[in-house]
Structures are given as C-alpha cells and as structure tokens.
N, C-alpha and C positions, 0 to 999 in steps of 0.2 A: 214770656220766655219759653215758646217749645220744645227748645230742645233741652231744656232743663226741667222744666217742671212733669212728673209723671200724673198722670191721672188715675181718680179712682172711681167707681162708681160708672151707670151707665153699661154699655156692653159689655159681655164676656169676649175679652181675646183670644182668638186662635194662637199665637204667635207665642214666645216665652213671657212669662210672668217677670223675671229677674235674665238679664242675659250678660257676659262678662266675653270681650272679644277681645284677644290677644294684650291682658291684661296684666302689667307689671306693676310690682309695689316694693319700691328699693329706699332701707333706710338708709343712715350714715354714724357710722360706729368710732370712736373716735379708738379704737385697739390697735396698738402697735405703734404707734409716733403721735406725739403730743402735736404736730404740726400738719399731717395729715390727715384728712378722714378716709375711713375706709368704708367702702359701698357694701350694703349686702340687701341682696336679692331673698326677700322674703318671697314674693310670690314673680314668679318666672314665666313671660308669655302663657296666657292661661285663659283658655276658652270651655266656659261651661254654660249651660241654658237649662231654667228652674222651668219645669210647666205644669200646670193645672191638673190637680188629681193622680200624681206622680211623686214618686220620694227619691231624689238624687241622694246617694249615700259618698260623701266623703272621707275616705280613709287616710292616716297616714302616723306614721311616727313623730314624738314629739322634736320640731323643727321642721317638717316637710311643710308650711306653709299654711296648712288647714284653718288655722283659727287666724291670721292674717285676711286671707280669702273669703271667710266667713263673714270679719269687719269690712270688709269690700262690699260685699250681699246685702250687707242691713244699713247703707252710708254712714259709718264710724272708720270709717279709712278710705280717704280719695286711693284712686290710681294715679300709680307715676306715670302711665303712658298706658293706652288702649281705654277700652269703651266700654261704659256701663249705661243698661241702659235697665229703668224702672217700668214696664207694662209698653216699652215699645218707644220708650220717649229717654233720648241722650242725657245724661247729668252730668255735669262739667263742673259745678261749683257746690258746693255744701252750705247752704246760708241757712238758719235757723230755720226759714221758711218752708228749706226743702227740705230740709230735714222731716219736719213734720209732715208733709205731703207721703218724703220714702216711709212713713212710719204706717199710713194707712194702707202702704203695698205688702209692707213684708215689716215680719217682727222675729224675735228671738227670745229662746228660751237659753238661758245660763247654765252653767255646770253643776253650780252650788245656788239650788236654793235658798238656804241659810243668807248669803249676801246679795242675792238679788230681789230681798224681801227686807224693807223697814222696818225693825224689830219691834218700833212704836206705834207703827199702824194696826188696825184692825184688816181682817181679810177683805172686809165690804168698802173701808174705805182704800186697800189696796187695787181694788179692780175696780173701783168708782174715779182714780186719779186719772185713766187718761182718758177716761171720757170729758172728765171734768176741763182737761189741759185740751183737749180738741171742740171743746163746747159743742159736744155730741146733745143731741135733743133734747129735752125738758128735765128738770128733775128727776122727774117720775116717771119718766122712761130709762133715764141712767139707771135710777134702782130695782126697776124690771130688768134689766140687761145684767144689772151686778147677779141678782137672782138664777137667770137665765144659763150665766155662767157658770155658777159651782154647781148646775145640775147638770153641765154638760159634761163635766169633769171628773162628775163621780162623788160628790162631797153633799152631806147633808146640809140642809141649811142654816144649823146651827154653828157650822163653822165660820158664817159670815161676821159671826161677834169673837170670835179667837183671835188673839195674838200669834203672828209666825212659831213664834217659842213654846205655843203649847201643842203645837200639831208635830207628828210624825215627819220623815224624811220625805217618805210619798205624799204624803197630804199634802207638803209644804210645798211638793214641784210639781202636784197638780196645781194650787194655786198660781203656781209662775206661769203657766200653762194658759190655765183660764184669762192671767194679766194680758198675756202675749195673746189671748183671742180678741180681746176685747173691743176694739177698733175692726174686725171683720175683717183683715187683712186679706190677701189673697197667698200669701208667702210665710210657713214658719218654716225657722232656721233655730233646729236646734242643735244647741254645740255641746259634746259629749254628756249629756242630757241625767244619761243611769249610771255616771261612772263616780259618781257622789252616794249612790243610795244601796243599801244592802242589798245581796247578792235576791233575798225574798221577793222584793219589789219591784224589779229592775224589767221586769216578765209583763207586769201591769202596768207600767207607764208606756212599754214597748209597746205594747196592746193598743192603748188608751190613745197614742198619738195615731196608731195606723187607722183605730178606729173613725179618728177625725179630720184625718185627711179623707177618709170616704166619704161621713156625711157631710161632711162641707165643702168636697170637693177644692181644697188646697192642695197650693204645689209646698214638697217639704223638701229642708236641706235636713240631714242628718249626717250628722261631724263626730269621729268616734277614731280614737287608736286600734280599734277591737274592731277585723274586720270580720269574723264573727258573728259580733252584735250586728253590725253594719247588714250582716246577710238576709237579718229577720226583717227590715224591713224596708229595704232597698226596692225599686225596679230599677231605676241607673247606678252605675258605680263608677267615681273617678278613684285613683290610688295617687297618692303623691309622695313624692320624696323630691327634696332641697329643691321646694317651690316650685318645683314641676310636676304636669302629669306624666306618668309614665305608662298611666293603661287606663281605655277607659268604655264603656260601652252596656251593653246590658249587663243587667248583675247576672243572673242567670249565667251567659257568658264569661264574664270575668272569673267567679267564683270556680266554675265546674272546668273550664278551660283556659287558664291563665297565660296569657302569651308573653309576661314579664319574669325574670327570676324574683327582682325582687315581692312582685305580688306573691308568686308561688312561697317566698320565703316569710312573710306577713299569715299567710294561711297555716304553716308548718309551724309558726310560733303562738299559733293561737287555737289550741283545740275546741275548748269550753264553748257551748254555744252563749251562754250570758254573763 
C-alpha cells in the first residue's frame, strides 16, 4: 500500500519529515440537546511541515487545538479531512501495522513523566520495550542501544537498575526522552515537555532536547502554552487559537515582529523566559 505505508530507513529526504495539508479534526459533542450532536472543530484547515535538523515551535492557549494537532503528528488521531503525510508517503488509515511503521518516523515525549513511565519497570527494561516490540536486532545489540541511550541523555549508568519513583523529575523526563529515542526516529514531538518539572530543571531539558536535535540531526515539534519557552528553542513558529493558525513563519519573525494581536497578546502575558 504506498500510499499508506511510510518508509524508514535508506535515504535521507529532502522534503518534510511529517507534513499535515489543510488538515481538519472535528469531534461530536453531544452539549445542548440530547437529540442532536453538536460539531466542534478541534483542529481547523491546518497546514504545517516538520523538517530535518529544525524545531517547529507550537504555541497556544489551552483549547487552541495544539495537543489535538500533536495526535495528528504522531498517528493517535486520524484527520477528518486533509492529508497527512509520514516522510512523503499519504496515510489514510491507521492499522496496527501502520501504526508501528509512523512510530519508526516520529515519536513523542509527554508532559508528565510520572504517567508515561510504568511505575514497575526498570529504566533498562523501559527503553529495551520497544526495541523488543519492533524486534530491533539481537539481544545484545538491544542492551548496547538501552546503554547507548542513558548516555545520550545525560544519566549515569546506574540508573539503568532504577525504578521511575526513585529518580528525580528530570531524570525521569530524560528517561521519556531517551524511550522516545529509541527506535531512531526521524521526528520528536514533544508536547509541553517542562511544564511538569521545577522551575531548576526546565533550563536542562531545554538544553538537552536542542542539543539532540543537532547531533542527530531531528526534526522537533515543540508544543508549549509559554511562548517564551517556545522562543528558546524554536526556528519555526505556528501560534494557534480555536484550532486555527493565526500567524506563523520564522520565529525570529514572529516573536520580534508580530503581525497578529492575539500573538502580540500571548507575548505581553508572558514575561518570564522559562
């Protein structure tokens, strides 16, 4: 099926990593008459392209659509209508199959560490699951790769034998980090990433994700209320409000020259850099 199945591996693309073309996601609310549904427009005609070595920064207030969009990006929400497309190849349907295929393009890191860590796992067998679920190479290359990863991360090796519950806030969302590398994606999407962890640490994950979109040369979604935060490590910027873009283009641009009110009013409520 080509036009569903995305590819991994093999050449590097020019083209977008992740690309989302005039792309609508409308639930059905059952508010206001027990006989009616009522329609609402989570995400609103919505065109953005993820590309390699680049950090798309997503802003918006809670309901602008952002984390909707997000499950669009990582195939955990079809579109009601417009085009997604995984390293340049259409996806129309979501079957277990493809699921795992979009899972080798792009991956995501959660808000809360804390629930996107199995409190009963070890760190080692946390980041050995989905090599194990993709029957990634031999044993003994899984456990060089589990190794390979808490040193990319930042994390001694001794945390390979920890429980989630015995590590720190950051410890814990480097580990998410290192999960979501695991499989060598081309795409992390992380959705408001520091907005769980003390104001101390927030600086060092900030760091630690730009730093690894350089050496690995990923494309990053970075999804944040705080366009602020969003400034440290952006080069693109979309701003949303009720499922729509309403400004978007280089950060640089956006930020220092904002051609929306409501972006100008997003910046005015938000001094703090983190």
């Amino acid at each position: 099926m080509p036009d569903e199945s995305p590819h991994h591996g093999g050449g590097r693309r020019r083209g977008p990593l992740v690309e989302l073309d005039g792309v609508h996601v409308v639930f059905r609310s059952r508010t206001g008459s027990l006989l009616r549904a009522q329609r609402v427009h989570a995400v609103d005609d919505v065109s953005i392209q993820v590309h390699r070595g680049r950090t798309l920064g997503i802003v918006g207030e809670s309901g602008s659509g952002k984390t909707t969009m997000a499950k669009v990006l990582v195939g955990l929400q079809p579109a009601s209508s417009g085009t997604v497309r995984f390293r340049g190849e259409v996806v129309r349907r979501y079957t277990p199959r493809i699921r795992r295929r979009i899972g080798r393009v792009v991956s995501v890191v959660f808000q809360d560490p804390t629930t996107a860590l199995n409190p009963r796992l070890r760190v080692a067998d946390a980041l050995r699951d989905p090599l194990d679920v993709h029957g990634v190479g031999t044993s003994a290359s899984r456990n060089a790769r589990v190794r390979d990863l808490v040193r990319l991360v930042g994390l001694p090796a001794s945390a390979l034998d920890a429980l989630p519950g015995q590590l720190s806030g950051g410890q814990r969302q480097r580990v998410a980090i290192a999960r979501a590398l695991a499989l060598e994606p081309d795409v992390i999407v992380a959705d408001e990433p520091t907005s769980a962890l003390d104001v101390s640490v927030r600086a060092q994950i900030l760091n630690l994700l730009a730093d690894l979109k350089a050496e690995l040369n990923l494309g990053m979604v970075f999804i944040s209320h705080d366009i602020q935060t969003v400034r440290h490590v952006s080069d693109d910027l979309v701003v949303m409000r009720g499922g729509r873009i309403v400004e978007s283009g280089p950060a640089e641009q956006v930020l220092n020259r904002p051609a929306d009110d409501y972006t100008r009013t997003l910046l005015a409520a938000a001094p703090a850099l983190l």
